[in-house]
N, C-alpha and C positions, 0 to 999 in steps of 0.2 A: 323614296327619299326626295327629299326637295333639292333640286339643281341649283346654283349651287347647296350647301346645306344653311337651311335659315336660323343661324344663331340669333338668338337676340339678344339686344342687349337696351339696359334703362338707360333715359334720357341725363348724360352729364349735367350734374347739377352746377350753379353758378360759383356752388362754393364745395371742395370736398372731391371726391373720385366721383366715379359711374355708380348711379345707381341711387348715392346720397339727395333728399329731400330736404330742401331749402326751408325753413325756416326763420321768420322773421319776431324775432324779441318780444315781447310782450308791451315792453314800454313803446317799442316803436311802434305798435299796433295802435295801439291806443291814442299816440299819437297822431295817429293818422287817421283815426278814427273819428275825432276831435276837428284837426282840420278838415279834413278832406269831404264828410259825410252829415257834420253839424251835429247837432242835438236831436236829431231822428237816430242816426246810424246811432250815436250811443246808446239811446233807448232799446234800438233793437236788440242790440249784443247784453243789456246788461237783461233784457227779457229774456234771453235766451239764457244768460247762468242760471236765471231764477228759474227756468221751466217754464217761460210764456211763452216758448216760440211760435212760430206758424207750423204749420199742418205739412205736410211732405205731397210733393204735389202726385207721388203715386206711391207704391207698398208692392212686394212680393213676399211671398212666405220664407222665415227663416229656414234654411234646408242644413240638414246633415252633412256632415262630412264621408260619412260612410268608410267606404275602402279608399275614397281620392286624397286629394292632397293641396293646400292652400297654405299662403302665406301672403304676410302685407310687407309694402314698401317702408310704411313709417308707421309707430301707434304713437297714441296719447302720454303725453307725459307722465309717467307713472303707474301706466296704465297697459301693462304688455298687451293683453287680449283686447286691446280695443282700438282701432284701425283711426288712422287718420283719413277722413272722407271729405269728398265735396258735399254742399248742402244739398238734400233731397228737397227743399222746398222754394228751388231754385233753378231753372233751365241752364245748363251747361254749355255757354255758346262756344262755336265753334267754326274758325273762317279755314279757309283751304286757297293755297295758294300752288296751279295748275299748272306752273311752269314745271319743264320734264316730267309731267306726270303722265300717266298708259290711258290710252282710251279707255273710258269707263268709270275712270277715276272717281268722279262724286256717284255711282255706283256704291262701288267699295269703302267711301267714307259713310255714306248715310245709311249701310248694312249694317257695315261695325258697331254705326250709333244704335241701331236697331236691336243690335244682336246683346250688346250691355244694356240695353234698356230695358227688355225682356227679362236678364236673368236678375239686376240690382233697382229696377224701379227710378234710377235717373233720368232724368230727361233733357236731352240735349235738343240745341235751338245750330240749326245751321244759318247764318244769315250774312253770306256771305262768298265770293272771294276777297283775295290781299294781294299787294307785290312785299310782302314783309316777308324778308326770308329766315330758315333755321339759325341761331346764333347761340353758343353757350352764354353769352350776355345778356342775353334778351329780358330787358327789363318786365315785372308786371304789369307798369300801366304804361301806354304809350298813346299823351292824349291829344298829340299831332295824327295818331293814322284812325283811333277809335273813339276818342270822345272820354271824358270824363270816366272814372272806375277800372277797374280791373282789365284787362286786356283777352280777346278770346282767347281761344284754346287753337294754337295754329298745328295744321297741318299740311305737311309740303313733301316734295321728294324732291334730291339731293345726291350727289356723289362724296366718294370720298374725298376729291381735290377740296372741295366747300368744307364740308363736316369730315376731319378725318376720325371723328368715331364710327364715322362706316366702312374703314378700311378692316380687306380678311371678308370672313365669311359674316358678315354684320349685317342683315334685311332692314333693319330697323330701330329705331330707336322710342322711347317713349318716359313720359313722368310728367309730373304737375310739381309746382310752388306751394307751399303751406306758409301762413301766419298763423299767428296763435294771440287769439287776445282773451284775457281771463284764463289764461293757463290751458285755454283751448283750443289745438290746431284743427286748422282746416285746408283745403285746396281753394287756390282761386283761380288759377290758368296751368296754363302746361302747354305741352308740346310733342308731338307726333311727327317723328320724321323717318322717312321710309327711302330704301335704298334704291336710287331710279334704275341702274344695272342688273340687281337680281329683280327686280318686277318684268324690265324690258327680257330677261335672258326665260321667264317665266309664260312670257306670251306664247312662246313656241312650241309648250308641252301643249297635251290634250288635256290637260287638268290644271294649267295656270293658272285661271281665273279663281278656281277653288283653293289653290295654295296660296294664290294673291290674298284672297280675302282672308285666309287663318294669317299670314303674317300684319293685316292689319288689325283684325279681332283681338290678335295678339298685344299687340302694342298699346289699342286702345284701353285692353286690362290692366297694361301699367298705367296708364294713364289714371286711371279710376283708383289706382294701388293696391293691383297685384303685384306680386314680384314671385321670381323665378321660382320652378319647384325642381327634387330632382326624380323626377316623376315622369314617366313619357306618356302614362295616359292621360295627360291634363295638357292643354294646350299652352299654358303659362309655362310648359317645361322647357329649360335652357339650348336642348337640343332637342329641335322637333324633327321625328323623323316619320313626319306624313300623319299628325294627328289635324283634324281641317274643321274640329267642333267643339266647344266647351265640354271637358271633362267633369265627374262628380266636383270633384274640387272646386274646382274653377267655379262654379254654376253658385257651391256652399259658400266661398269668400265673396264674388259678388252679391250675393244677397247679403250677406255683412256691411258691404259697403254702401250699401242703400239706405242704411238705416242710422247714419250718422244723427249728429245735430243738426237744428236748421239756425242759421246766426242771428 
C-alpha cells in the first residue's frame, strides 16, 4: 500500500467540479482563430474538417481492451466512443516549475513523458522550467511568461495550504483545457500538480521512487484523458493500492488517445 494512500484525483477545471473539462465555444474558437492565428491558422483547421491534416508525428498499434479497463475524461460532441485528444501531429510542451519539488524530479517528469509516449504515440517537448505556479484560474495563454499561442502544460508540486484540492489523501492532481472549433474538441494545455507531502513522506520507503513515479505516470494519463477506472489492476484506478505500471486498460485507452485529429 502507498503511504499515505495515493488517491487521485483530476485537475479542478476553471469552470464546473473536479474532474470536468473545460471547454471553449465554437464561436469563440473561431474567433480566436481569426485573430489570434490570421489566415494560416484558419486554413489549417478548415484542412483538418476536410481531412487535409498533417501526418501524426508518430503511431502505436490500436490495442485491445482485453480483461482491463479504460475510460476517458471528455469525448467529442456526439460522439460517446470518441475521446477528446491533444493533436498527435504536434509536440506536447511542457515546463516544470521545481520549487518543493524531491530530488530527481525532472527524472520523474521526463519518465512519465516517456512512459505516455511509448503506449499513445504523443510526443512531448520539455523546454523548460517556470516560476508560474498551480492556479484553478490559470489562464491558457499567458503571453507575458510564454510568448504568443497556447501556454505549456505546467507541472509543479504544491501543498494543500496553496491548492486545497490536495487536502486528505489527494498525491495528485491532473487534466488539460479543450476548445472545440468545427464542432471539434481538442486539448491545448493542462496541468499536473503533485502533492509535495506524500512524494516527501515517499522518500523514506525502499520503494518510493517507484510509487513516486506511478503517482506521476498517473496524473500524466489524466492529463492526456484518462480518467478514473474502478478497477485496481489498471493504474488509472481511483484507489491504488500498489499497482506501479500501466494496466491492459490503461495501455488500450492511451492508444486511443494517440490517434486523435491533428488541427
Amino acid at each position: 500500500m502507498f503511504e499515505p494512500p495515493p488517491h487521485y484525483a483530476d485537475r479542478p477545471s476553471r469552470r464546473g467540479g473536479t474532474g470536468t473539462i473545460v471547454s471553449v465555444t465554437a464561436a469563440v474558437v473561431v474567433v480566436a482563430v481569426v485573430v489570434g492565428l490570421g489566415s494560416s491558422g484558419v486554413s489549417r483547421a478548415v484542412r483538418s474538417v476536410l481531412g487535409l491534416g498533417e501526418q501524426p508525428l508518430a503511431s502505436v498499434p490500436l490495442l485491445p481492451a482485453g480483461d482491463g479497463s479504460f475510460a476517458f475524461l471528455a469525448t467529442q460532441p456526439g460522439k460517446s466512443n470518441v475521446p477528446v485528444t491533444y493533436s498527435p501531429c504536434d509536440p506536447i510542451e511542457v515546463v516544470v516549475n521545481p520549487d518543493d519539488a524531491p530530488s530527481g524530479y525532472s527524472g520523474l517528469v521526463e519518465t512519465a513523458m516517456a512512459h505516455v509516449t511509448e503506449e499513445s504515440g504523443l510526443q512531448f517537448e520539455l523546454v523548460g522550467e517556470t516560476d508560474e505556479r498551480p492556479s484553478a484560474e490559470r489562464p491558457g495563454e499567458d503571453p507575458a511568461r510564454y510568448g504568443n499561442g497556447w501556454s505549456p502544460v505546467l507541472v509543479a508540486w504544491a501543498d494543500s495550504d496553496e491548492v486545497p484540492a490536495l487536502a486528505g489523501d489527494v498525491a495528485g492532481l491532473g487534466g488539460s483545457m479543450s476548445v472545440t472549433q468545427f464542432g471539434w474538441a481538442r486539448y491545448v494545455t493542462g496541468t499536473v500538480t503533485l502533492d509535495e507531502d506524500s512524494f516527501a513522506r515517499l522518500r523514506s520507503q525502499p520503494d518510493g521512487r517507484a510509487k513516486s513515479q506511478a503517482i506521476v505516470d498517473h496524473e500524466f494519463g489524466h492529463l492526456v484523458g484518462l480518467a478514473h477506472v474502478d478497477d485496481t489492476g489498471e493504474l488509472m484506478s481511483s484507489d491504488n493500492a500498489g499497482k506501479l505500471s500501466w494496466g491492459p486498460g490503461d495501455r488500450a485507452g492511451l492508444s486511443r488517445l494517440g490517434r486523435g485529429r491533428c488541427p
